[in-house]
C-alpha positions as CSV (number, residue, x, y, z in Angstrom):
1,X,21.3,-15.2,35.9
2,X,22.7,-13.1,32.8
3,X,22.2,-9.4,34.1
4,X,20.5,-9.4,30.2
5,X,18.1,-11.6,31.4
6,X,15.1,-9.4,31.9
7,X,15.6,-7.3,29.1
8,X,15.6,-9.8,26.6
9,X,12.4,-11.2,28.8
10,X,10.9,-7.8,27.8
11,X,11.5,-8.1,24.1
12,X,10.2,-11.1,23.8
13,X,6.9,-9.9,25.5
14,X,6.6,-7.0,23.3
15,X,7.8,-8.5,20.1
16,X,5.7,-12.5,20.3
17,X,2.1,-10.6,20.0
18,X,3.3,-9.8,16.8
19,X,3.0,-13.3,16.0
20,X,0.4,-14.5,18.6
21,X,-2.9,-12.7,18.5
22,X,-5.0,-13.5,21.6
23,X,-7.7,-11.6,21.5
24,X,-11.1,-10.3,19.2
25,X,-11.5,-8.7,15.3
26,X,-14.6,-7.3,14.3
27,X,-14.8,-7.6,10.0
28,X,-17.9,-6.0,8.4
29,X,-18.5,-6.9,5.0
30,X,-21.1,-4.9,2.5
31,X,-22.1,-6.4,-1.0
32,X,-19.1,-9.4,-0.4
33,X,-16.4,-6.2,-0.1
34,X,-15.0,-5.7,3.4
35,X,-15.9,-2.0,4.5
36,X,-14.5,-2.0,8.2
37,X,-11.7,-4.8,10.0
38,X,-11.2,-3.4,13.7
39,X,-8.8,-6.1,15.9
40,X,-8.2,-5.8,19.5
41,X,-4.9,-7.8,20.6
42,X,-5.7,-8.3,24.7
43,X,-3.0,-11.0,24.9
44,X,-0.5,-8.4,23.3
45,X,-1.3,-5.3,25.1
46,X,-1.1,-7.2,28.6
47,X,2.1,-8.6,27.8
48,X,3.8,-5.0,26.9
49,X,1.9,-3.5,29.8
50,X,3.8,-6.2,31.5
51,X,7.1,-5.8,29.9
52,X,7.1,-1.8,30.7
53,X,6.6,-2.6,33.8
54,X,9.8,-4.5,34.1
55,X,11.5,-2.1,32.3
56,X,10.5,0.8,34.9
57,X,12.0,-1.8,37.6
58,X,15.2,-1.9,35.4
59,X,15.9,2.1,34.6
60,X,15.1,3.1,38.2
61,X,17.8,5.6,39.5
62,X,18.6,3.1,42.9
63,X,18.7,-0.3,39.7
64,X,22.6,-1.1,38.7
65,X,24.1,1.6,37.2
66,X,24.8,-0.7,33.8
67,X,24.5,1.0,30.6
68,X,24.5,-1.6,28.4
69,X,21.7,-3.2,29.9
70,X,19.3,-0.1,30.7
71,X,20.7,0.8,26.9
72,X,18.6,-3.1,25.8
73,X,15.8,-2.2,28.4
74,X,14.9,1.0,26.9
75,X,14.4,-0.4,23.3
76,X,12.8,-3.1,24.3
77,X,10.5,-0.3,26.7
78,X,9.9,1.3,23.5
79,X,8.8,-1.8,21.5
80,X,6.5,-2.6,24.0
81,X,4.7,0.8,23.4
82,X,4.7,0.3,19.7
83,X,3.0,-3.1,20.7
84,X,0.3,-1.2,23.1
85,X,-0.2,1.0,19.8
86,X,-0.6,-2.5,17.7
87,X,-2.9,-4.5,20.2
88,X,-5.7,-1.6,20.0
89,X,-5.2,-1.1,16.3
90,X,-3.9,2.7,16.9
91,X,-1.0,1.2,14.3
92,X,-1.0,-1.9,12.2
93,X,2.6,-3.9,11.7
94,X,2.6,-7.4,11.1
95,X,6.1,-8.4,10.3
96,X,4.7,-11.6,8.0
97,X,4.0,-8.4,5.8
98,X,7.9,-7.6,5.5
99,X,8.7,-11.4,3.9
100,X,5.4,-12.1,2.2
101,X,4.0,-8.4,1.0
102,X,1.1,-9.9,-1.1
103,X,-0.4,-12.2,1.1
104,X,-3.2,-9.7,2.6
105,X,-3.7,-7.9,-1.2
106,X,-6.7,-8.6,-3.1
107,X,-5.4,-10.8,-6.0
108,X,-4.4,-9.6,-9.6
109,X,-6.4,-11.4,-12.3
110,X,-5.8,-9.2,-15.5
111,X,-3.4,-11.0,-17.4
112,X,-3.4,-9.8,-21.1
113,X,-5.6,-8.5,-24.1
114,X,-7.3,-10.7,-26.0
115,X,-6.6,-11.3,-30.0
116,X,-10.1,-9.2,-30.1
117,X,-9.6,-6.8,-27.4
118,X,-9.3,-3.1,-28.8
119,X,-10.2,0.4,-28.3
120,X,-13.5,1.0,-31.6
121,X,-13.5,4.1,-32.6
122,X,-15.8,6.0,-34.5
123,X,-13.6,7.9,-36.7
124,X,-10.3,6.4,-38.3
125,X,-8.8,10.0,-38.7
126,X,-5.3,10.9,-37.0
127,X,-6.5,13.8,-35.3
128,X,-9.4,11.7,-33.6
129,X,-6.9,8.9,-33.3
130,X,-4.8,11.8,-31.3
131,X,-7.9,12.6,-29.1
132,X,-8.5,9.5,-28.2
133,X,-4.7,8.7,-27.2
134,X,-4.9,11.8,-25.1
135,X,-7.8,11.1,-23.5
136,X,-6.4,7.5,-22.6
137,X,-2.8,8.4,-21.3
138,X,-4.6,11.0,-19.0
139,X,-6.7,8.5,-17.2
140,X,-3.6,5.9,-17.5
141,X,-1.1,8.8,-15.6
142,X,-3.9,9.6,-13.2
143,X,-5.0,5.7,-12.8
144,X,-1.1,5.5,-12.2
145,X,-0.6,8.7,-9.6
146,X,-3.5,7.5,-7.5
147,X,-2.1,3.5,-7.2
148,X,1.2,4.9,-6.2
149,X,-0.2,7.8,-3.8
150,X,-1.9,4.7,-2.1
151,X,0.7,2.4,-2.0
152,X,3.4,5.1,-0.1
153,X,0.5,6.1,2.3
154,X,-0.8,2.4,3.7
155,X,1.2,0.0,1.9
156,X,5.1,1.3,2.1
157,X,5.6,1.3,-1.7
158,X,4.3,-1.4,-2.8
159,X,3.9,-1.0,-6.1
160,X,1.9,-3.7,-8.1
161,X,2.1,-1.9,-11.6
162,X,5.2,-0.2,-14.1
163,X,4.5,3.2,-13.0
164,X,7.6,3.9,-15.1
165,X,5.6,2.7,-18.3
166,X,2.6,4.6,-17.2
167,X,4.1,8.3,-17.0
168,X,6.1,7.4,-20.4
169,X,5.1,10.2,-22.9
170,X,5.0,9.4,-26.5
171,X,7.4,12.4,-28.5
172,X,4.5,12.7,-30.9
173,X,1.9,14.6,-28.6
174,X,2.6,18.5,-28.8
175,X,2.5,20.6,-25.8
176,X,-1.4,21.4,-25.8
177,X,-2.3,17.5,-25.6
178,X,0.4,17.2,-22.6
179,X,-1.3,19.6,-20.9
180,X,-4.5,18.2,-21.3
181,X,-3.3,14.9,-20.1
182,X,-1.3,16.9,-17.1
183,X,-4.8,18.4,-15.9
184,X,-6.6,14.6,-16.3
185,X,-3.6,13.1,-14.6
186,X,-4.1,15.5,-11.8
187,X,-8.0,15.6,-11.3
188,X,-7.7,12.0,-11.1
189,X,-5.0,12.0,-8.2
190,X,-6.5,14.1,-6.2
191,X,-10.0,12.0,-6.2
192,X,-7.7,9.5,-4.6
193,X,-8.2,8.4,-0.8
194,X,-6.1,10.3,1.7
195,X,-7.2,7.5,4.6
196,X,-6.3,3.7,4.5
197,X,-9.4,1.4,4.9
198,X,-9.7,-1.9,3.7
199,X,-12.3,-1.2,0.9
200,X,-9.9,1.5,-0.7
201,X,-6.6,-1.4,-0.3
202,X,-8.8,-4.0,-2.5
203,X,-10.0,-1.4,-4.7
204,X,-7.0,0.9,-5.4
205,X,-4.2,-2.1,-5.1
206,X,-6.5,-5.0,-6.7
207,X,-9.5,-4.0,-9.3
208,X,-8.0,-0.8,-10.3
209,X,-4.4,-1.8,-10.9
210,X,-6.0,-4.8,-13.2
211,X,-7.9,-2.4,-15.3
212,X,-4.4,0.1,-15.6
213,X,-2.9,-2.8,-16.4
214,X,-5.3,-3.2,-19.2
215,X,-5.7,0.3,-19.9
216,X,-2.0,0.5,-20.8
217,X,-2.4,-2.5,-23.2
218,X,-4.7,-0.8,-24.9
219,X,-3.2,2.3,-25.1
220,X,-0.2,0.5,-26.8
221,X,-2.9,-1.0,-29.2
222,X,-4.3,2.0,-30.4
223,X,-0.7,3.9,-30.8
224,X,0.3,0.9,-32.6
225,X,-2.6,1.7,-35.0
226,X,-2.2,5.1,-34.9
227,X,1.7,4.6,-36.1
228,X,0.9,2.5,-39.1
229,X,-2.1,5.2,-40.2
230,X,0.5,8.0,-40.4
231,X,3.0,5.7,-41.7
């Protein structure tokens, strides 16, 4: 038997629950939104229970003195801990995340304005026309700061808007009107969720990045009208 042999038995004990889920979820759903998704792997935590065990057996002082493999058994002790912190949901890493990021987000359905679609306003002056574009590009940088705040904290970047676009700053605003959109910006980041929960994922990477989406298009709607007023 390859003196590897038992090592590579242990990663594969700590690294198939990954892909094998033998055990209970609990999903709690309020007004068709999930509010609470709790999963207990019992196959997985057994098997890296398992695997450490083995891995004990290897790095004892009177084993083989063989680096190499007490070098493979201690990573593969350590993915078996990770695995004990996956099976009881301390951590969540599901490596089907990795090559298909999207398939456990809430799905995008804002596609474009419509011919109609428009921000009405009351007034047709440029200075309400300036308001109005400040008021917007607040909440759009905010909107923005929030999304990506979210993303980095429970969904390692994954950003499902231009964040670029949305921190772009016209030249024509003037220093007062970039402050104001500063302080909206900023009030609106912070109200963001500093805890990952399913409700905030489909809420903050789903429904709210449609309506930035759409916010932004109708920014660029109104500045286009704006443009041609002041000629």
């Amino acid at each position: 038997m390859s003196r590897f042999s038992k090592p590579l038995i242990v990663l594969a004990l700590a690294i198939i629950p990954f892909f094998l889920f033998l055990g209970t979820t609990n999903q709690v759903t309020v007004n068709g939104e999930v509010v609470s998704d709790d999963r207990f792997n019992l196959g997985g935590l057994v098997m890296a229970i398992i695997g450490l065990f083995m891995v004990f057996a290897i790095l004892r002082p009177s084993a083989p003195k063989d680096s190499a493999r007490k070098g493979l058994a201690a990573l593969a002790g350590i993915l078996c801990i990770v695995q004990i912190a996956n099976s009881v949901d301390v951590v969540r890493i599901d490596p089907l995340d990795w090559v298909m990021p999207d398939r456990n987000l809430p799905a995008l359905r804002y596609t474009a304005l419509a011919d109609n679609d428009a921000i009405h306003l009351s007034s047709k002056t440029p200075e309400f026309y300036r308001q109005v574009l400040t008021r917007n590009k607040g909440n759009v940088v905010g909107q923005a700061r929030q999304h990506q705040a979210y993303a980095d904290l429970c969904h390692g970047g994954r950003y499902r808007t231009d964040l670029a676009r949305a921190e772009t700053m016209p030249d024509y605003f003037d220093a007062e009107e970039r402050a104001e959109i500063e302080r909206s910006a900023s009030r609106t980041a912070e109200a963001g969720p500093d805890t990952c929960s399913t409700a905030a994922s489909n809420r903050l990477m789903g429904k709210d990045v449609d309506e930035l989406n759409r916010r932004m298009d109708l920014f660029d709607r109104l500045e286009a009208e704006y443009l041609a007023l002041i000629g």
